[in-house]
C-alpha positions as CSV (number, residue, x, y, z in Angstrom):
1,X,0.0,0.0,0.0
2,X,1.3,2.8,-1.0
3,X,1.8,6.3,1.3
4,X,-1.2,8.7,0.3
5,X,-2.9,5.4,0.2
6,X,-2.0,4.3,4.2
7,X,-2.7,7.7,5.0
8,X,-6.4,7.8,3.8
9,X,-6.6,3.6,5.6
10,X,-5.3,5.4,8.9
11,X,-7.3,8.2,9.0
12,X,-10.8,5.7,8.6
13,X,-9.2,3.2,10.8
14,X,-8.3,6.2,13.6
15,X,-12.2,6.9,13.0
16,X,-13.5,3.4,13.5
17,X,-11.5,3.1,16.9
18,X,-12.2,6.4,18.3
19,X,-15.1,8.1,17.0
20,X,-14.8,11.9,16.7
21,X,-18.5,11.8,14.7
22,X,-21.9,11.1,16.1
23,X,-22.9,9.0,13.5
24,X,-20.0,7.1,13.7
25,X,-20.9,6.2,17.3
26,X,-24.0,5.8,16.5
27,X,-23.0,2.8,13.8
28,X,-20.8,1.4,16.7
29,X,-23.4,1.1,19.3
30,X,-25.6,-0.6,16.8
31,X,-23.3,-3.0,14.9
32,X,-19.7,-4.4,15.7
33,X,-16.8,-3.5,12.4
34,X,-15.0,-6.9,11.7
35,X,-11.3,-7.3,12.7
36,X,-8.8,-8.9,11.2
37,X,-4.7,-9.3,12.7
38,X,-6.2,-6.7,15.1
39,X,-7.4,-4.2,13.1
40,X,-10.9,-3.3,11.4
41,X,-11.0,-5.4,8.0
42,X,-11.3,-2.3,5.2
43,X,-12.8,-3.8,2.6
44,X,-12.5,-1.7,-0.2
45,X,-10.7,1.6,-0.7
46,X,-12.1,4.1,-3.5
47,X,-10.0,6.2,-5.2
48,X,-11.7,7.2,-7.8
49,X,-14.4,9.5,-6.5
50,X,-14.4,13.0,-8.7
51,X,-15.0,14.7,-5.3
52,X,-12.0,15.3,-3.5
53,X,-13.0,12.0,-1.0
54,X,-11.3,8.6,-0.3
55,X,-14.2,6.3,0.5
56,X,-13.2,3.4,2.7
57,X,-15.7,0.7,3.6
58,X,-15.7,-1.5,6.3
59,X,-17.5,-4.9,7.0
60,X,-20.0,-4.9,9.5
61,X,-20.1,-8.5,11.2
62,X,-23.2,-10.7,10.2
63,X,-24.2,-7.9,7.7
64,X,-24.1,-7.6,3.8
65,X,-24.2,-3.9,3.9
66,X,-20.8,-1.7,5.0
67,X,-19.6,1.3,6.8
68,X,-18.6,4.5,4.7
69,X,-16.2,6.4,5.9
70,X,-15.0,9.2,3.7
71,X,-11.5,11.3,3.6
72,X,-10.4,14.3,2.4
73,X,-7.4,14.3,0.3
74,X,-6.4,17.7,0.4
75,X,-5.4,20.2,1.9
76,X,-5.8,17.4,4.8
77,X,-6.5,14.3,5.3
78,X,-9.2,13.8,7.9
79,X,-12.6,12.3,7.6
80,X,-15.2,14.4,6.0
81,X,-18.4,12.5,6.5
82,X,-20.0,8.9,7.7
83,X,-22.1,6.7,6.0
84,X,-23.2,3.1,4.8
85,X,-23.0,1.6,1.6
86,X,-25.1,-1.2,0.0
87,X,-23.9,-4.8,-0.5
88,X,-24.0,-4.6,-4.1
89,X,-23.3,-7.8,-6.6
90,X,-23.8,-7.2,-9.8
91,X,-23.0,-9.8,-13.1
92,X,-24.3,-11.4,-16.5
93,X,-25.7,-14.4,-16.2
94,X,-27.1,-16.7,-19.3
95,X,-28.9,-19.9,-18.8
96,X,-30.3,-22.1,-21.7
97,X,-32.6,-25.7,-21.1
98,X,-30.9,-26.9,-24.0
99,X,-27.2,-25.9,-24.1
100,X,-24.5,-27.0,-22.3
101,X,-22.4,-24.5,-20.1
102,X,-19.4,-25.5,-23.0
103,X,-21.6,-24.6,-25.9
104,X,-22.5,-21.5,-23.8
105,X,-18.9,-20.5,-22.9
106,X,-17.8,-21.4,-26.5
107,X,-16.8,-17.9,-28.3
108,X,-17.7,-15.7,-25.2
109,X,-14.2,-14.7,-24.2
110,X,-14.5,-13.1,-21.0
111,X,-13.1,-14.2,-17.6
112,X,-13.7,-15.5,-14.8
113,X,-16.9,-17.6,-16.0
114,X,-18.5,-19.9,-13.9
115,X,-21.9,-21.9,-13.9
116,X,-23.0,-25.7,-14.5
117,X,-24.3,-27.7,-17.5
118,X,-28.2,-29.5,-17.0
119,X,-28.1,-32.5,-15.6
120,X,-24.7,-31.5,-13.6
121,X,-25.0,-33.0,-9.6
122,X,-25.7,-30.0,-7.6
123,X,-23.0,-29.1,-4.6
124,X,-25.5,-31.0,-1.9
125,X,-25.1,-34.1,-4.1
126,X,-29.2,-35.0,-3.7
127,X,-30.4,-33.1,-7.2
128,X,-29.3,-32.6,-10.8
129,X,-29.4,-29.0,-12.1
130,X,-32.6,-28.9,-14.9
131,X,-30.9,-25.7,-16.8
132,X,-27.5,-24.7,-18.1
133,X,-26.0,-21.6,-16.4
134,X,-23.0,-19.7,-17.2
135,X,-22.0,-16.8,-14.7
136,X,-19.1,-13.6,-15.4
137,X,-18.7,-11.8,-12.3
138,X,-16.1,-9.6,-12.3
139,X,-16.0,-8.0,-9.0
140,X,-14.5,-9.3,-5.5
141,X,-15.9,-7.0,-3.3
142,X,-20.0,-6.1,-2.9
143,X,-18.9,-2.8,-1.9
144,X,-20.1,-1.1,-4.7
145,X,-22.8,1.3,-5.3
146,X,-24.9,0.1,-8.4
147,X,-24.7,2.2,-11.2
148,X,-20.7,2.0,-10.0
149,X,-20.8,-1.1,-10.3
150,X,-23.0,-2.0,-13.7
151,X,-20.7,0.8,-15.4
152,X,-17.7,-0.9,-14.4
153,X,-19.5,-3.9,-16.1
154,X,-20.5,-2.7,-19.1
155,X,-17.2,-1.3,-20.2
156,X,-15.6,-4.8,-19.7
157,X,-18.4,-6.4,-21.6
158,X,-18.5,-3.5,-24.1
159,X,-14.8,-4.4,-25.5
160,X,-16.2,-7.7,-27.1
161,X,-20.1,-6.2,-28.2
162,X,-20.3,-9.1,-31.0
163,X,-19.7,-11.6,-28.7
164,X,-21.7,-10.5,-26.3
165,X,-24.8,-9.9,-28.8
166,X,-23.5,-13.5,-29.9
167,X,-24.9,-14.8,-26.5
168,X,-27.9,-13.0,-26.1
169,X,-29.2,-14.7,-29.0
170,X,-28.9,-18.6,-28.1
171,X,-29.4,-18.0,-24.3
172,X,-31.5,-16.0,-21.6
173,X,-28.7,-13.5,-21.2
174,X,-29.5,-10.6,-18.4
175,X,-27.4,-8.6,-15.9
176,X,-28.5,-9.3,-12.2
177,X,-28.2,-7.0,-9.7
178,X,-29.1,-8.2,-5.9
179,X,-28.8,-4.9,-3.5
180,X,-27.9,-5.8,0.2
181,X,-29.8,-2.3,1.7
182,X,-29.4,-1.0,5.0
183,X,-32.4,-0.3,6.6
184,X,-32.1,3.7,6.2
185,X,-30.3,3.8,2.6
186,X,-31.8,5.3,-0.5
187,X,-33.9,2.7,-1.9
188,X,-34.6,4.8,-5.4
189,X,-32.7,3.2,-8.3
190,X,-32.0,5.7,-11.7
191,X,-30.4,4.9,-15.1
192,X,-29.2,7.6,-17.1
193,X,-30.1,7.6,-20.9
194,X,-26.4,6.5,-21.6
195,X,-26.5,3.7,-19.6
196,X,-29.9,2.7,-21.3
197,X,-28.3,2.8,-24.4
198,X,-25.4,1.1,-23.8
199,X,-27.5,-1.9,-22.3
200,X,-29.5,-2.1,-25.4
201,X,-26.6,-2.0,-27.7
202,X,-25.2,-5.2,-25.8
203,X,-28.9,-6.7,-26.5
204,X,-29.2,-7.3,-22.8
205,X,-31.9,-6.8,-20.2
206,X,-31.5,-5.9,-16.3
207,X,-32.7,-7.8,-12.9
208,X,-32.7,-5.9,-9.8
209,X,-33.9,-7.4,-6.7
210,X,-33.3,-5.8,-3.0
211,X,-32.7,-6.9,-0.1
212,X,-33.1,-4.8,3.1
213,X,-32.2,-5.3,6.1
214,X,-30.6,-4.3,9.9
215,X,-31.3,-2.3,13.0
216,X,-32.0,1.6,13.1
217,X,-29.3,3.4,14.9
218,X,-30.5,5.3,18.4
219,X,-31.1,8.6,18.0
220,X,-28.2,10.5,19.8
221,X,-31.3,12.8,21.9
């Protein structure tokens, strides 16, 4: 990890351990951060936010949602604001009744792919799998808001279009998005006209299911 990098970790982490916001306290009293070698686990760092801010997210235990905590590059670095993020996992998915995951996979050039051919044993060895399924999930963390994440998505997909269209038309091909929401996040979903676009160029449709969940924090009164 590089310098500016440990600096914006240190700051959160300084914030997770002793809170100098409300809200922050008001998380803590609610839900516990996960630890790992001693320290809260940061599960994702953003770097990439056009506004100045470092967002660093930490794992709640038991919970699919995280804790914000966003830092000020410059002129210092110190912790601006406090929030949570959704759980967010978001990937194409194709299935086919006739297919096998091979024939599926065949000419779609992307990786990682996973998924099962019909009539494959499922996992608890009782049942065999009555649809082909091929999976490309690109992202290792669900720390993610959505339209971060489908964008992120779409450009990966969007560097093979033929392929991709290729798909779509001898498989159910969709992108799935399943939403881990805190209890008080911003349920209200919005796709701009670009990403609209870009969607229907790739010939795909879009699943969103949510998921909400947790405690309210107290009110500090």
């Amino acid at each position: 990890m590089n310098t500016d990098i440990q600096k914006y970790a240190d700051v959160a982490i300084a914030e997770v351990l002793n809170p100098a916001l409300a809200v922050t306290r008001q998380y803590l009293e609610t839900y516990e951060i996960a630890f790992e070698n001693g320290k809260p686990t940061i599960e994702r760092l953003d770097l990439n936010r056009s506004d100045n801010l470092v967002a660093v997210y930490f794992p709640f235990k038991n919970e699919r949602f995280f804790l914000q905590v966003n830092v000020t590059k410059a002129p210092v670095v110190k912790v601006d604001f406090v929030w949570t993020e959704n759980g967010t996992s978001t990937y194409l998915t194709a299935v086919s009744d006739e297919l096998t995951f091979t024939e599926l996979s065949h000419g779609f050039p992307f990786q990682p792919l996973t998924g099962w051919s019909k009539g494959d044993t499922k996992k608890d060895g009782k049942s065999q799998y009555t649809f082909s399924r091929l999976k490309f999930n690109i992202f290792n963390s669900e720390a993610y808001d959505l339209n971060q994440q489908l964008d992120l998505l779409l450009n990966e997909l969007e560097k093979d279009v033929k392929s991709v269209k290729r798909l779509t038309e001898k498989a159910s091909t969709i992108i799935v998005v399943c939403r881990h929401q805190y209890i008080s996040g911003n349920a209200g979903i919005h796709f701009d006209i670009q990403t609209i676009n870009r969607l229907s160029n790739l010939n795909i449709g879009i699943d969103i299911d949510t998921y909400i969940s947790g405690n309210a924090i107290k009110d500090p009164r």
